[in-house]
C-alpha positions as CSV (number, residue, x, y, z in Angstrom):
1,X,-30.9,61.3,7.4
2,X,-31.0,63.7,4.1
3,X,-32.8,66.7,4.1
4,X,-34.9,64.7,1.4
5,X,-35.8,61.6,3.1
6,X,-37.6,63.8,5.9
7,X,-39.6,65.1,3.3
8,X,-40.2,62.2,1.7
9,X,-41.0,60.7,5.3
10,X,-43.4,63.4,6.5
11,X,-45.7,62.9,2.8
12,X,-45.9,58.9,3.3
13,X,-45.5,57.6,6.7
14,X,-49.4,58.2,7.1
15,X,-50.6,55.9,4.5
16,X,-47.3,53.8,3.3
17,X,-47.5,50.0,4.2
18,X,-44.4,49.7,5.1
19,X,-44.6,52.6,7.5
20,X,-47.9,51.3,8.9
21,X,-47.4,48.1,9.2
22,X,-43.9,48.3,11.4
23,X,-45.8,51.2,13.6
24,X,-49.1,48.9,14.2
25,X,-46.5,46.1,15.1
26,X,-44.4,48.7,17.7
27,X,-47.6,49.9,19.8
28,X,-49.7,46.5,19.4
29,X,-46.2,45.0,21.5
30,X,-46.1,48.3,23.6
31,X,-49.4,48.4,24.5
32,X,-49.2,44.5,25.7
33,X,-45.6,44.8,27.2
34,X,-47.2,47.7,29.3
35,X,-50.7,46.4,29.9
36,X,-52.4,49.4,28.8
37,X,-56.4,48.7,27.7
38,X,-57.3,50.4,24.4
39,X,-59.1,53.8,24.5
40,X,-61.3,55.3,26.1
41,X,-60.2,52.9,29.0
42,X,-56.9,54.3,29.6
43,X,-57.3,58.3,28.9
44,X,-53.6,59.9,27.7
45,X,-53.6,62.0,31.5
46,X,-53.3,59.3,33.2
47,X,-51.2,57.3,30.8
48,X,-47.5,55.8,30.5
49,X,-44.8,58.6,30.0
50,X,-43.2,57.5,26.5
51,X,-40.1,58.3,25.1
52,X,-40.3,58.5,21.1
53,X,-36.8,58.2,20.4
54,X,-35.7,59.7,17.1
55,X,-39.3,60.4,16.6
56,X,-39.1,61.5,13.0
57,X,-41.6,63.6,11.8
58,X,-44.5,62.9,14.2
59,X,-46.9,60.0,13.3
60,X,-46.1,57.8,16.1
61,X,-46.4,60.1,18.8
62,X,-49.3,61.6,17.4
63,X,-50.6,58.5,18.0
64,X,-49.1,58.1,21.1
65,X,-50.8,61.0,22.7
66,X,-54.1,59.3,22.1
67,X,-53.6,57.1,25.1
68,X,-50.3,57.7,26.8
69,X,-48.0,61.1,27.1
70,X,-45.0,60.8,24.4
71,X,-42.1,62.7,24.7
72,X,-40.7,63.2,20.9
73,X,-36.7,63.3,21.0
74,X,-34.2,64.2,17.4
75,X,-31.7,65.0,16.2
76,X,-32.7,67.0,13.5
77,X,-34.8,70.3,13.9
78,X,-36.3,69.6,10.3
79,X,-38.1,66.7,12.1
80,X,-39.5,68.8,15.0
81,X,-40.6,71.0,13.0
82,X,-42.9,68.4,11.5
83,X,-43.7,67.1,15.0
84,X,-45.3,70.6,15.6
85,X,-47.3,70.8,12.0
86,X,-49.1,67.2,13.9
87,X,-49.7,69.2,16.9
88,X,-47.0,67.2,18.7
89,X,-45.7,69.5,21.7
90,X,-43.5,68.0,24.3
91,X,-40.5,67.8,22.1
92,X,-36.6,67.6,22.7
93,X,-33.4,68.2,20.2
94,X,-31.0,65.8,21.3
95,X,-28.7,62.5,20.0
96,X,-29.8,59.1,21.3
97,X,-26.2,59.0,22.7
98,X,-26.6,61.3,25.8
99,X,-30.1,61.9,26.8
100,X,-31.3,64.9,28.4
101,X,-33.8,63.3,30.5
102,X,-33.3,62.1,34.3
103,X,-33.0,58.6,35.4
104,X,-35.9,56.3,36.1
105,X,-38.1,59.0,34.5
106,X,-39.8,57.6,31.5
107,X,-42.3,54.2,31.6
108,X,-41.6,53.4,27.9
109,X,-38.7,53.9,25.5
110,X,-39.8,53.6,21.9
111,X,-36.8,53.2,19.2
112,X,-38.1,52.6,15.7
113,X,-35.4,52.0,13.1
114,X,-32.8,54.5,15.4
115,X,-29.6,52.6,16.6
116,X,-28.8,51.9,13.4
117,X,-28.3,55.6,12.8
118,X,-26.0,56.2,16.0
119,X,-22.3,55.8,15.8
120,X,-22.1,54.4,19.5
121,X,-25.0,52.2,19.8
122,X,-23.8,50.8,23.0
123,X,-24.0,53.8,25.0
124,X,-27.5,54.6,23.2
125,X,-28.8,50.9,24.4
126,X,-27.5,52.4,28.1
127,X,-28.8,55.6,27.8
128,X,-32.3,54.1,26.6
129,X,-31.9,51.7,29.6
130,X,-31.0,54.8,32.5
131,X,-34.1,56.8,31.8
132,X,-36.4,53.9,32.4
133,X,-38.0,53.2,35.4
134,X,-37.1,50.1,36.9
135,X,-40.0,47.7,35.1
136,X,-39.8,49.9,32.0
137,X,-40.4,48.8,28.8
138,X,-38.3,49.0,25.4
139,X,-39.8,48.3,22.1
140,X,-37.0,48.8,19.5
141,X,-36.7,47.6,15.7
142,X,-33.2,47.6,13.5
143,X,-32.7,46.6,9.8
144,X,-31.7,43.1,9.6
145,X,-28.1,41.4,8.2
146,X,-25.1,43.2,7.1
147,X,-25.1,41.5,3.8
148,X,-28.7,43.4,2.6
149,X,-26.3,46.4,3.2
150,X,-26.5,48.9,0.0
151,X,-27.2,52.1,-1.3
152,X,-30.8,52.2,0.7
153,X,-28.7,52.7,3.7
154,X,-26.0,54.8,3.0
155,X,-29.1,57.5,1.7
156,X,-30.5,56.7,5.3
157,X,-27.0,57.4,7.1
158,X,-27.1,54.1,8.6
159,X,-23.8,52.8,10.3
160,X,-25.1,48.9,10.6
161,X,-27.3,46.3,10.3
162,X,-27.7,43.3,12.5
163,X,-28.6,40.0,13.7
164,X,-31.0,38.8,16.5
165,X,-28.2,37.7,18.3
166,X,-26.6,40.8,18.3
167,X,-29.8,42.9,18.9
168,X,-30.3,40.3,22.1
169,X,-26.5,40.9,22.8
170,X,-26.6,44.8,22.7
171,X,-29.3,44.7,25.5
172,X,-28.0,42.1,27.6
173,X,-25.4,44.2,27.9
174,X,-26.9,47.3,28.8
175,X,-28.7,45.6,31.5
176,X,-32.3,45.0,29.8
177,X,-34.1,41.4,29.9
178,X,-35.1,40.0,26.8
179,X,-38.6,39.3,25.9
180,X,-40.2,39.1,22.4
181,X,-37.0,39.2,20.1
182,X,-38.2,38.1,16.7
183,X,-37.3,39.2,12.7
184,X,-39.7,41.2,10.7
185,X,-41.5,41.5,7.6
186,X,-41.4,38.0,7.2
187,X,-43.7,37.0,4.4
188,X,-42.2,40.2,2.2
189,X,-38.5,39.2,2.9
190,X,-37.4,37.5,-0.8
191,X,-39.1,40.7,-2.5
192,X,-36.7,42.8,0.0
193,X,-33.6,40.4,-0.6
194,X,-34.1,40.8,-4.3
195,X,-34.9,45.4,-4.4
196,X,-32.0,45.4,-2.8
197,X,-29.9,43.5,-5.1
198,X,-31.2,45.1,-7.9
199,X,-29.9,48.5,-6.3
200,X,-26.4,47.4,-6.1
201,X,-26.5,47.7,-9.6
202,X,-27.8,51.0,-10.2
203,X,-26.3,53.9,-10.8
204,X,-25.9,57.5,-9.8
205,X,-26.0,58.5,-5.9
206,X,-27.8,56.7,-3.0
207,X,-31.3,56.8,-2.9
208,X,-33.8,55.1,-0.4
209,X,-35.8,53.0,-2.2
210,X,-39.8,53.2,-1.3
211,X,-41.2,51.3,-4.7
212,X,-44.7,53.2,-5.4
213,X,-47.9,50.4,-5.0
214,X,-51.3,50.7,-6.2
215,X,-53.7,51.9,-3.4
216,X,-55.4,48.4,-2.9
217,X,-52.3,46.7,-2.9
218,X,-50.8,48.9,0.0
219,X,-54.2,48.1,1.9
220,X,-53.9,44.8,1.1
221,X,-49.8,44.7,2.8
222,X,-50.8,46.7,5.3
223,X,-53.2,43.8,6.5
224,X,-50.5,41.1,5.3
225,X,-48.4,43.0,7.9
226,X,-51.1,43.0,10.4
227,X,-51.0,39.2,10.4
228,X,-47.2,39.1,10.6
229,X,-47.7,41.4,13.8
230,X,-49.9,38.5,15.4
231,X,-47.7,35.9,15.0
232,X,-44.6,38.2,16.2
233,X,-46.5,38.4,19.5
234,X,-46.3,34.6,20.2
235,X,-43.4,33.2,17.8
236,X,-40.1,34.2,16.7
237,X,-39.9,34.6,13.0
238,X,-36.7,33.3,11.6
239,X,-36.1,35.8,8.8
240,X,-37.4,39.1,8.0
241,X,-35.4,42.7,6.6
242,X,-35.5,44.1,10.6
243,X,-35.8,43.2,13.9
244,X,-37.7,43.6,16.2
245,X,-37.3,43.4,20.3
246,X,-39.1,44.2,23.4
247,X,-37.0,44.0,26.7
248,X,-37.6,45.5,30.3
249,X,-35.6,46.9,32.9
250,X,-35.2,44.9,35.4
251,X,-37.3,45.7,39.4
């Protein structure tokens, strides 16, 4: 991504619904794909080994240390260096395309809004799928349909958007089982459809668009989210801007 978005990352994705929301969905589906019980019932020593891939600047495996031991991986030293400011320690600079981590080493790969940003997503959907331990989980999102495609992603350095068959398709193909494969924010989606049509017609260079909210109407997203995530964890929804997937190596 830009030098900017990081930034721009590091000062919101605390408090921003949209940044909430799509991490409370990610663990809620972790935490039941792995069967861990919510704190203090699980302490983080004796907790799943994660792999944050393309952790960004932090937040999620911040939170991540609170019951399991994440293992933040980037490509960017900007965004380890805002790993460290949240006291995140077990970090490693590397591209999603060749890991630097052994086989059958890791319980839990989590990939939030990442393939999209690799130029050979295939062999990042193997690699993700090698450092698993057989049984492991992956919990991945992706921004959804080609035609949303516009300056929001060429700020973001994106190289695709796709489909639920396609996501479903990618990790057939690396070898994972398919479990919860759904689209996400749902109930937002014709707001999305129309920000980013308005975009095509603006001017000047590419921006990623984060529209500012009122404080009680990013509370009250985050909990329309929060809702969204419920449903995601019994039904497919059948539009949304991403997707969302959890699939498991097989025994």
């Amino acid at each position: 991504m830009q030098t900017a978005e990081y930034d721009r990352m590091f000062a919101l994705e605390d408090r921003y619904w949209w940044f909430v929301g799509r991490r409370r969905l990610a663990l809620r589906l972790l935490k039941k794909a792995l069967g861990v019980a919510p704190p203090p019932l699980t302490p983080a020593s004796s907790g799943p080994v994660v792999l944050d891939l393309g952790c960004g600047t932090g937040v999620i495996a911040s939170e991540l240390a609170q019951w399991s031991h994440p293992v933040g991986l980037d490509m960017s030293p900007q965004a380890l260096a805002y790993c460290r400011q949240r006291g995140v320690e077990d970090l490693v600079l590397a591209n999603g395309e060749v890991l630097p981590i052994r086989s059958d080493s890791v319980d839990a790969v989590l990939a939030l809004d990442i393939f999209e940003h690799i130029q050979d997503d295939r062999a990042a959907f193997a690699e993700a799928f090698r450092v698993l331990r057989p049984g492991g989980v992956l919990v991945l999102s992706v921004p959804a349909f080609r035609w949303l495609w516009g300056p929001h992603d060429l700020a973001l350095m994106h190289h695709r958007r796709y489909t639920r068959p396609e996501v479903r398709s990618c990790l057939q193909e690396a070898g994972f089982q398919v479990g919860r494969l759904s689209y996400s924010v749902f109930f937002l989606f014709p707001i999305v459809v129309l920000i980013r049509a308005l975009e095509k017609l603006r001017r000047g260079p590419a921006k990623a668009n984060l529209p500012q909210v009122p404080e009680w109407m990013n509370a009250m997203l985050i909990d329309l989210q929060d809702v969204e995530a419920r449903w995601i964890e019994s039904i497919a929804l059948p539009w949304g801007s991403s997707v969302i997937a959890v699939a498991r190596k097989p025994v």
